[in-house]
C-alpha positions as CSV (number, residue, x, y, z in Angstrom):
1,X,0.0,0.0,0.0
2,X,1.2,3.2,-1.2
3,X,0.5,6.0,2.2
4,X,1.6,8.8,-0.4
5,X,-0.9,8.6,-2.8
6,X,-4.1,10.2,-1.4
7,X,-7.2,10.0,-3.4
8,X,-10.7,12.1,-2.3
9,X,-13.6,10.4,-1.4
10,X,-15.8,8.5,-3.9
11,X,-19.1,9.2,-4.3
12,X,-20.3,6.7,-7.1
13,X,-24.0,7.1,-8.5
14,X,-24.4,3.7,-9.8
15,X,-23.3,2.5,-6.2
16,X,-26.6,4.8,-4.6
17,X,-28.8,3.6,-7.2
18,X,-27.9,-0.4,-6.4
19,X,-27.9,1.0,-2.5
20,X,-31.6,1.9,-3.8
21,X,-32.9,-1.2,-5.6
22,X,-31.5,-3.4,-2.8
23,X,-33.5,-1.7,-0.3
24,X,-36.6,-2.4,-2.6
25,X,-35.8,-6.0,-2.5
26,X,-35.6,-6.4,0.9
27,X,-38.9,-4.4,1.6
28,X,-40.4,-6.5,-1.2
29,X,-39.3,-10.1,0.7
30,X,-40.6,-8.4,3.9
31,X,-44.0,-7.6,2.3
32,X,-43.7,-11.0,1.4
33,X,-43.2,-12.4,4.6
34,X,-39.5,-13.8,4.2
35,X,-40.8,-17.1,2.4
36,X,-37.0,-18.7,2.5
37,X,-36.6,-20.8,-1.4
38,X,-39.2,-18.9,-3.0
39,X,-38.1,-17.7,-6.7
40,X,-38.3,-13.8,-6.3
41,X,-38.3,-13.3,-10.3
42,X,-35.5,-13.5,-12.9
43,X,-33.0,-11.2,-14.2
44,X,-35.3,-10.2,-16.6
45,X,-38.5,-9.6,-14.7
46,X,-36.5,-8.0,-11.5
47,X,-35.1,-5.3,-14.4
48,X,-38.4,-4.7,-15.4
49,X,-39.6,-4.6,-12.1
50,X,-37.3,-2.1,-10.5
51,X,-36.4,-0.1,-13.4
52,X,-33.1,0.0,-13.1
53,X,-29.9,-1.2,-15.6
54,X,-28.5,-4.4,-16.1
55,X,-25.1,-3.3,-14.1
56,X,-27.0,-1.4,-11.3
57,X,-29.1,-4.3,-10.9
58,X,-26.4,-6.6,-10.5
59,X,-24.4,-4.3,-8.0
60,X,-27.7,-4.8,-6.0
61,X,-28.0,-8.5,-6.0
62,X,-24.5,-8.5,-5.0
63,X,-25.3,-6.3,-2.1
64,X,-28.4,-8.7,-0.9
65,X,-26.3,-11.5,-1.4
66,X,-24.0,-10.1,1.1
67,X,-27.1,-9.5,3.7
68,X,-28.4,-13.2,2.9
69,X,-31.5,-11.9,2.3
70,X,-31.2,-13.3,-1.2
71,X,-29.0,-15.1,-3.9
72,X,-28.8,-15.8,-7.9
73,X,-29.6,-19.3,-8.9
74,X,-28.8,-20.0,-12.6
75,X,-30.7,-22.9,-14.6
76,X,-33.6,-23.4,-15.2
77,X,-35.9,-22.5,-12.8
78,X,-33.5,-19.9,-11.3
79,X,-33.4,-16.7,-10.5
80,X,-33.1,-14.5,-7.8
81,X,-33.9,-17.2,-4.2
82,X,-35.1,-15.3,-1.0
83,X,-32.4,-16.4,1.9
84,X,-32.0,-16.9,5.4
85,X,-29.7,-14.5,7.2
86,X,-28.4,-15.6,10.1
87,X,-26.6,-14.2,13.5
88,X,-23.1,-14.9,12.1
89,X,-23.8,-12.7,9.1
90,X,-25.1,-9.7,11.8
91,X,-21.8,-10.5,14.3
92,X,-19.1,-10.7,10.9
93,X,-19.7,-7.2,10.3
94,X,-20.1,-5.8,13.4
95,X,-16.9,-7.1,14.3
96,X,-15.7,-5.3,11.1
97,X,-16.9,-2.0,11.5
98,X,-15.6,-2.0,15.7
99,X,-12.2,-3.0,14.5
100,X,-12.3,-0.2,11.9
101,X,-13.3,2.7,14.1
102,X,-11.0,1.3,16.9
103,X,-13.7,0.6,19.8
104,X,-12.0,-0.6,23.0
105,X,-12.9,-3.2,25.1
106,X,-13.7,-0.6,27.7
107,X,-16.7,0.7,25.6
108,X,-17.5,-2.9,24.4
109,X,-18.3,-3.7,28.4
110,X,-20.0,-0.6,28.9
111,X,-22.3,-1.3,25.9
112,X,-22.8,-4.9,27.0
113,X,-23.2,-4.3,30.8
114,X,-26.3,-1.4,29.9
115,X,-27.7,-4.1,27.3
116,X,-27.5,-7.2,29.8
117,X,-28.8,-5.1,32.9
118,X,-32.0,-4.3,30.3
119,X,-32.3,-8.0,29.3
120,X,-31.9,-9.1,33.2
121,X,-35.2,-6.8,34.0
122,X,-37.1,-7.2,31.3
123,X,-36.4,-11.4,31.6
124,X,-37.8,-11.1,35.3
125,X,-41.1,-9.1,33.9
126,X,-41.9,-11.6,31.3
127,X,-40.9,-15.0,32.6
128,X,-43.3,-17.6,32.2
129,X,-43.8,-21.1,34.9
130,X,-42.3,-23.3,32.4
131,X,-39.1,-20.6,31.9
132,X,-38.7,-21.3,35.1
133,X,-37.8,-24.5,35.1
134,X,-35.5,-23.9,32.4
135,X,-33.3,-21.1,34.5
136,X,-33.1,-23.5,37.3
137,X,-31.8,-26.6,35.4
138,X,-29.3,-24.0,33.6
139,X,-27.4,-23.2,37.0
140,X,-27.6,-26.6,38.1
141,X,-26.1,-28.0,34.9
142,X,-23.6,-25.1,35.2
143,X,-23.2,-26.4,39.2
144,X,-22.6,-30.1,38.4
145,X,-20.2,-29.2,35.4
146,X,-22.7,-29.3,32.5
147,X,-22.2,-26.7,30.5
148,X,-20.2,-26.5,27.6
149,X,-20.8,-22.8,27.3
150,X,-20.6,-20.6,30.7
151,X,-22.7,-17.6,28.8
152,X,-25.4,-19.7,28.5
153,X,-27.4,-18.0,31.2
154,X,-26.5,-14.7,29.7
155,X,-28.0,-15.9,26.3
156,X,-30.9,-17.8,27.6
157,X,-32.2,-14.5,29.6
158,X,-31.7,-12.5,26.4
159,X,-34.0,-14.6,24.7
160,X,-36.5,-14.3,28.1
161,X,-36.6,-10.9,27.4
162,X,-38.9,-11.3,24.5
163,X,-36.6,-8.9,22.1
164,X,-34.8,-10.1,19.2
165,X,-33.0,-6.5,19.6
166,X,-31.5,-7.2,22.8
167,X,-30.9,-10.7,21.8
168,X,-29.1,-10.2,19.1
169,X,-27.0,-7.4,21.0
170,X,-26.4,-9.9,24.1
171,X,-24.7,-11.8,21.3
172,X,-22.7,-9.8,19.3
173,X,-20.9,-8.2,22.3
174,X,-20.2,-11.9,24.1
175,X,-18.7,-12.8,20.9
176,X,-16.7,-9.6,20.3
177,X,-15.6,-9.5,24.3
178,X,-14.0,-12.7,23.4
179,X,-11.7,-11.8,20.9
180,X,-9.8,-9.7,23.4
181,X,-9.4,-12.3,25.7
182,X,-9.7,-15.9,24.8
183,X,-6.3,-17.2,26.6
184,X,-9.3,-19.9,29.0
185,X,-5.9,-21.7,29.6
186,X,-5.0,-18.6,32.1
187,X,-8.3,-18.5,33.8
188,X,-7.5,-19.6,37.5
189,X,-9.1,-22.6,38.9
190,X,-11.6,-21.1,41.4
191,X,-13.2,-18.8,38.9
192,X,-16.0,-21.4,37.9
193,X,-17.0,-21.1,41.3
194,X,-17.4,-17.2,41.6
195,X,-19.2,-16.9,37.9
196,X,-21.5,-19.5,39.6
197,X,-22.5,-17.9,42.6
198,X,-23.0,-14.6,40.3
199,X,-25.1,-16.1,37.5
200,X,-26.9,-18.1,40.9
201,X,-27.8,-14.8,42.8
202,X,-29.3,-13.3,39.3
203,X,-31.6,-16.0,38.6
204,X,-32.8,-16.4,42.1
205,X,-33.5,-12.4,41.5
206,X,-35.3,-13.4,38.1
207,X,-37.2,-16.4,39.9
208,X,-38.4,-14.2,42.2
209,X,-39.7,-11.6,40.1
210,X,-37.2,-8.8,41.2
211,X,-36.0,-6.6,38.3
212,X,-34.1,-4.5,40.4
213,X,-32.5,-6.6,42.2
214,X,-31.6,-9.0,38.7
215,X,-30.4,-5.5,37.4
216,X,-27.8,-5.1,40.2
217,X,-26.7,-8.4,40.0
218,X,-26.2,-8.8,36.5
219,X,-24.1,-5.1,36.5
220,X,-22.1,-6.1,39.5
221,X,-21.1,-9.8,38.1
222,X,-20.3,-8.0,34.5
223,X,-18.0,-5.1,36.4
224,X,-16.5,-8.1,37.9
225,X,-16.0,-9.8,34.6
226,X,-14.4,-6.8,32.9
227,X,-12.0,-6.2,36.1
228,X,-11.2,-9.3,36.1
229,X,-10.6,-9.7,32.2
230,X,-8.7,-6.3,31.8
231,X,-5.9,-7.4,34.5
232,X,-5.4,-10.4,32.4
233,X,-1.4,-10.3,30.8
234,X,-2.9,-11.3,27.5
235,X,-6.0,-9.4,27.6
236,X,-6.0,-6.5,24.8
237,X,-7.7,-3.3,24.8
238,X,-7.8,-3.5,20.5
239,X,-9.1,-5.9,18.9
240,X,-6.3,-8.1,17.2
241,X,-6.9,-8.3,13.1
242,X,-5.9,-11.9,12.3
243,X,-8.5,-12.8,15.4
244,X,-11.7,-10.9,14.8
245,X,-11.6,-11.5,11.3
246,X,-11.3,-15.5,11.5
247,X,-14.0,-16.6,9.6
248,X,-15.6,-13.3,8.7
249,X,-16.4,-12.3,5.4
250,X,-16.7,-16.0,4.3
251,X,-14.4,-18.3,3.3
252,X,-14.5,-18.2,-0.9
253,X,-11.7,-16.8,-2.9
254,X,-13.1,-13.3,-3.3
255,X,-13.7,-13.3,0.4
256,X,-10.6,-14.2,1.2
257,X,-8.6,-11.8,-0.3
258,X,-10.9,-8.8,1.1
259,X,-10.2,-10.4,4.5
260,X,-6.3,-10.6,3.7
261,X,-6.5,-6.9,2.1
262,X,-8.8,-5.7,5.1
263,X,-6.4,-7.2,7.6
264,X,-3.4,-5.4,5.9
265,X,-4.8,-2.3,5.9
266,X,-5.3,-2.4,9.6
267,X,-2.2,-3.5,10.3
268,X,0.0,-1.1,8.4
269,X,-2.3,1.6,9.9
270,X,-3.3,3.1,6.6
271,X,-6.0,6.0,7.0
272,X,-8.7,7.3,4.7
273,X,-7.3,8.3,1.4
274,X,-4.5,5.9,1.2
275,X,-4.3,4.3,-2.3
276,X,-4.7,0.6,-2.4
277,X,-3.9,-0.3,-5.7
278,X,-5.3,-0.8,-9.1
279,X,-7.2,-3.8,-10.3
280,X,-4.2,-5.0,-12.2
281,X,-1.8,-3.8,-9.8
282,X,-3.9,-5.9,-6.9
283,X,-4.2,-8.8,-9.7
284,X,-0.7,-9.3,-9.8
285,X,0.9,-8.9,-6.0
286,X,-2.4,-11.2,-4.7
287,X,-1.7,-13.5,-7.6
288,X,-5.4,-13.6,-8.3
289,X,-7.9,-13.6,-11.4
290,X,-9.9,-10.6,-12.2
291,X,-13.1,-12.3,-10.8
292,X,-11.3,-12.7,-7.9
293,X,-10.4,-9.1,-7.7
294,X,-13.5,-8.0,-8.6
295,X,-15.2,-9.8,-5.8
296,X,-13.1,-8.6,-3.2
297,X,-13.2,-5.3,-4.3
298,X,-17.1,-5.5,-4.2
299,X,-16.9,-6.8,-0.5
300,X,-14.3,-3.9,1.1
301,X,-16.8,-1.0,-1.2
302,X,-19.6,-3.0,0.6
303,X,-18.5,-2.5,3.6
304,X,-17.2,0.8,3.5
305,X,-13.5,0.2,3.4
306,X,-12.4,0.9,0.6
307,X,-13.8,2.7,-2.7
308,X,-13.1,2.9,-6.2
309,X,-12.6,5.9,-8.3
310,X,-12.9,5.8,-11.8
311,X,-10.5,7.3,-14.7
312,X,-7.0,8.3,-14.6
313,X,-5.3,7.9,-11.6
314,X,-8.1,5.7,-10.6
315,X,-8.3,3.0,-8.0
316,X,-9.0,1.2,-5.2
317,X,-8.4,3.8,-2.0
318,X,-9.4,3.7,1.5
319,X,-12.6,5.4,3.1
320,X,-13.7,6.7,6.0
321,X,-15.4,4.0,8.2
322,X,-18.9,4.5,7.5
323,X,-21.7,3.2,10.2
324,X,-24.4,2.7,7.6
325,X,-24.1,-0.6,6.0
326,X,-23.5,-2.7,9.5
327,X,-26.5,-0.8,10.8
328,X,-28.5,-1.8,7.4
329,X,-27.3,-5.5,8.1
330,X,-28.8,-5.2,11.7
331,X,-31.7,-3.7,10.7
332,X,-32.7,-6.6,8.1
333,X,-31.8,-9.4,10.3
334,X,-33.9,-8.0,12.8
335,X,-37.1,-7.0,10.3
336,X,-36.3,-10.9,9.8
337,X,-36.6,-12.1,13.1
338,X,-40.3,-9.9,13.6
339,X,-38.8,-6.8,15.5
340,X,-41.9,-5.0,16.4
341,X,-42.4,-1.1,18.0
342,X,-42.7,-2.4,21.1
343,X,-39.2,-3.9,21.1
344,X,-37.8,-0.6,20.3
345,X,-39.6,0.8,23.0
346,X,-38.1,-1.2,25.4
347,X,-34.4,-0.3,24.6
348,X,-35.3,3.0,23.6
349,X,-35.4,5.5,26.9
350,X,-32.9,3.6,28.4
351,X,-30.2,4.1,25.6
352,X,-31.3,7.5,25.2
353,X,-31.3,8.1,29.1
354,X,-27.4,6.1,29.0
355,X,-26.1,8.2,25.9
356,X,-27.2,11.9,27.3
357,X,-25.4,11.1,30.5
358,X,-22.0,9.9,28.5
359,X,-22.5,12.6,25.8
360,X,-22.8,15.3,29.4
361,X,-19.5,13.2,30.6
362,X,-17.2,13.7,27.6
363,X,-18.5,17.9,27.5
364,X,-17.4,18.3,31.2
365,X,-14.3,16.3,30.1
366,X,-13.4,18.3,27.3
367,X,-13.3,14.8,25.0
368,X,-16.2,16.5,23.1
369,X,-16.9,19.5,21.2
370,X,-20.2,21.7,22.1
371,X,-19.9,23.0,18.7
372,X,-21.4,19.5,17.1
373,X,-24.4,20.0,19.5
374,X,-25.3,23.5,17.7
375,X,-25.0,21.7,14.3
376,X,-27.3,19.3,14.9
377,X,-29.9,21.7,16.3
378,X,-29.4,23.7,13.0
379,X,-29.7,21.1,10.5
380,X,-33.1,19.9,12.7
381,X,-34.3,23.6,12.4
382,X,-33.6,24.1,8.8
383,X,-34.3,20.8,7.5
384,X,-36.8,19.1,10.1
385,X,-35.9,16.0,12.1
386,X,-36.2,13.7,9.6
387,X,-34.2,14.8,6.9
388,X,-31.3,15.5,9.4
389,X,-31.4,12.0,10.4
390,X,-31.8,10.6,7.0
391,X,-27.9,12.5,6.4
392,X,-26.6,11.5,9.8
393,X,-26.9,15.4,11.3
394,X,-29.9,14.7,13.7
395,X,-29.7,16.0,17.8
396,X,-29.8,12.0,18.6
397,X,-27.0,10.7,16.2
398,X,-24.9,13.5,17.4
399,X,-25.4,12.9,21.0
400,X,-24.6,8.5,20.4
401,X,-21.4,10.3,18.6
402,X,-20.6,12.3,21.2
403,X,-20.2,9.8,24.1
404,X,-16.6,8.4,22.3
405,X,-18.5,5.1,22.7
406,X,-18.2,3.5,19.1
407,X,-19.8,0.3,20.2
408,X,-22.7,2.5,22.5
409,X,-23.3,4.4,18.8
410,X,-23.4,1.3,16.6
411,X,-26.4,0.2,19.1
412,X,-27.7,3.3,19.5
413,X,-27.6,3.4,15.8
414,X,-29.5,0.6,15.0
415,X,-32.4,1.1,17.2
416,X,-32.7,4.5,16.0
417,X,-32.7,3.4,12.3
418,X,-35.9,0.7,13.2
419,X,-37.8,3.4,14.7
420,X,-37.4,5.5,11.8
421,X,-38.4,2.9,9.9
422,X,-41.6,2.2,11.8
423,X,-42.3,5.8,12.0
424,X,-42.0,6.4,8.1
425,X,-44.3,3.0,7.6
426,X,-46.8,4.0,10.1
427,X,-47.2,7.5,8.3
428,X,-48.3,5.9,5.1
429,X,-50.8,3.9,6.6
430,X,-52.4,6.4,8.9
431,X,-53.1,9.9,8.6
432,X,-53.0,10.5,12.0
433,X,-49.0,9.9,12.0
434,X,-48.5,11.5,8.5
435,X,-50.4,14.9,10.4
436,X,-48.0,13.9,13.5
437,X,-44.9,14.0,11.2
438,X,-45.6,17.3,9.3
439,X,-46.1,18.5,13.3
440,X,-41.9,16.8,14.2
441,X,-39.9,20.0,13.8
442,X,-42.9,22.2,16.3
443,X,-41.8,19.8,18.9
444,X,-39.1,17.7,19.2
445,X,-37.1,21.1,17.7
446,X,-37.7,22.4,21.5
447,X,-37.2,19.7,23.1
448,X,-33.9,18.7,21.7
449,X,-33.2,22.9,22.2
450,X,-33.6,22.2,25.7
451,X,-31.9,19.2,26.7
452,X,-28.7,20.7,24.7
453,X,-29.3,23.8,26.8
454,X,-28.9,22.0,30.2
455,X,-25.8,20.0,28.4
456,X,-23.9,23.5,27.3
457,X,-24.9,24.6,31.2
458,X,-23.0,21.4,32.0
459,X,-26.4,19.9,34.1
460,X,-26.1,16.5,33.2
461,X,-29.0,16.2,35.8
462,X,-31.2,18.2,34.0
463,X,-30.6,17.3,30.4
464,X,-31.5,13.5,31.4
465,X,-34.6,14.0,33.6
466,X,-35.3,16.2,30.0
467,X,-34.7,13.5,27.7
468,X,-36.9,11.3,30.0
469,X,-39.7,13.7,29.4
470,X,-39.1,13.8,26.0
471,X,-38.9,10.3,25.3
472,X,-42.5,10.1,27.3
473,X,-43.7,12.6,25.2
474,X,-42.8,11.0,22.1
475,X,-42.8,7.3,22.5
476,X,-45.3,5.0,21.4
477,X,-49.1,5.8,23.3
């Protein structure tokens, strides 16, 4: 990789356009109901039906091939095949996009202690007679030796919670926390005995219908957990390349070399701009055919880590990390797996409540700058809510940015993205909400105005008892 030769940011049409027609697939297997074999048309019919060119349609099957939400099937009887997307296809890229923006283990702890605490409480509300009986042979297996997986408990009150958001959150971070520490050689040989009496003492909260107390527990045995893992000599704060992306972006040629070209990149250090290389240039040092090439150029534009500009002096050059296509990847597993309002709902004031409170932390700290706060209020006054969330300049986004917590935002991110999405739905089908929406900027305008208000007074106390009032104001009635 070449650090001198800087190239500016690519902004390619025909990749919007496929961006486009790849989001009207995956609302069309939605509408559908996400019936897994079933023959979604063929070449022919799906250029007919989304009006778009051969090449931009392609660019878009490529893209929904990547989300396994659908795949080509040639012969006869192909065309393109609704898929299944599974967790492993969520966690790949998550684990891509921390590793690009550097998140810590420190913020991946944080994250996962405020998501398990939620899981915890909302497991003890909604347990059923015969869940119970499940939690209690869990900790006795786990007593007697059982288990072949010590999170299990973690995992199986995740699912209790009734919300395929937190679920899938619960699992992306246990899987990520491992890849900074996964030496289970090293672990001394009285710590199944403390994790046991922790993961006893939170479902005895659970059983008994506590959801404080299961809160506490679970966010004093996960402080525990992370003091414990951060002291370890081969625990790292970073994630380590050649570990997080074992068996991520598959395992074919193509995929390959974007994992072996993603995994150089981070490892030389090479930052946004930095010219990659030519097709023929990346041909002939990888040793690879121009299919090959192609493909792995497809994956890295995909997700967002390298571009290509066109013409002469034209290539393959690095990009800014780019939040957008892990949160898309989210947000279709989770459409998927039935995510409904409610769901959101339940994550919602408590992420909102958790990121005012860090955003107010890094102000008083100085590790933030007040000046993105009167950006964000601007772009919401001139262009309305919406729009500004729609480029990524909305009060909320700014705030998730502003706590420093990459893995809080991504989160954060995601939620907001689904509520959006429900929101914009919902207005379509009911006049009511399309009035409400024309009404967005009269009244969340203020609102933000004056939760930023208390944060530039540097009241933390205030600006969250204000967000809670605004997130009762505007959450689902």
């Amino acid at each position: 990789m070449n650090p001198e030769r800087i190239g500016p940011r690519v902004d390619s049409r025909r990749a919007k356009l496929a961006g486009r027609a790849a989001e009207q697939i995956v609302n069309d297997v939605v509408e559908l109901g996400w019936p897994v074999g079933q023959v979604l048309g063929s070449e022919t019919e799906l250029l007919e039906r989304y009006g778009v060119s051969r090449a931009v349609l392609r660019e878009a099957i490529r893209l929904v091939e990547h989300q396994r939400v659908a795949r080509m099937r040639r012969g006869t009887g192909g065309g393109l095949v609704i898929d299944e997307p599974d967790v492993d296809a969520v966690i790949g890229p998550a684990v891509i996009y921390l590793l690009r923006v550097g998140a810590t283990l420190d913020e991946i702890f944080d994250t996962r202690i405020l998501l398990e605490e939620l899981a915890a409480e909302l497991a003890t509300q909604r347990i059923a007679e015969a869940d119970q009986a499940a939690v209690r042979d869990t900790v006795d297996r786990e007593a007697e030796g059982r288990l072949t997986d010590f999170r299990e408990l973690h995992t199986q009150l995740a699912v209790l919670s009734g919300n395929p958001v937190l679920e899938l959150f619960v699992e992306t971070f246990s899987r990520v926390c491992n890849f900074h520490f996964s030496d289970v050689a090293r672990l001394p040989a009285d710590i199944d005995r403390a994790v046991l009496r922790a993961h006893r003492g939170i479902a005895k909260a659970v059983l008994a219908n506590d959801p404080a107390l299961a809160r506490e527990r679970m966010r004093r045995h996960l402080r525990a957990e992370a003091d414990f893992i951060r002291a370890q000599p081969a625990t790292v704060q970073r994630l380590d390349p050649d570990v997080a992306l074992a068996g991520t972006l598959g395992d074919k040629r193509g995929e390959a070399l974007a994992r072996q070209i993603f995994a150089e990149l981070t490892t030389s250090g090479a930052t946004p701009g930095t010219f990659v290389g030519s097709e023929a240039a990346l041909m002939e040092k990888y040793r690879a055919s121009r299919a090959v090439v192609r493909e792995a150029i497809r994956i890295l534009e995909y997700h967002q880590i390298a571009l290509t500009r066109r013409g002469p002096g034209g290539g393959l050059f690095v990009t800014e990390p780019d939040i957008s296509a892990v949160v898309d990847i989210f947000t279709i597993y989770l459409r998927r797996h039935g995510v409904k309002v409610r769901h959101i709902a339940d994550l919602r004031v408590g992420l909102e409540l958790a990121v005012v409170e860090r955003a107010a932390e890094a102000l008083k700290s100085g590790g933030a700058n007040s000046a993105a706060i009167e950006a964000a209020l601007r772009a919401e006054s001139e262009h309305g809510p919406a729009t500004a969330f729609g480029h990524g300049e909305d009060f909320h986004s700014m705030l998730g940015r502003l706590t420093g917590n990459r893995a809080l935002s991504l989160v954060h991110g995601v939620t907001m993205r689904l509520g959006w999405q429900f929101f914009s739905q919902f207005a379509i089908e009911d006049p009511r909400v399309g009035a409400m929406s024309q009404e967005l900027p009269s009244t969340v305008v203020p609102a933000h105005q004056s939760i930023a208000d208390a944060l530039l007074a540097g009241d933390a106390e205030l600006a969250v008892a204000r967000m809670r009032d605004h997130m009762a104001a505007t959450g689902p009635s």
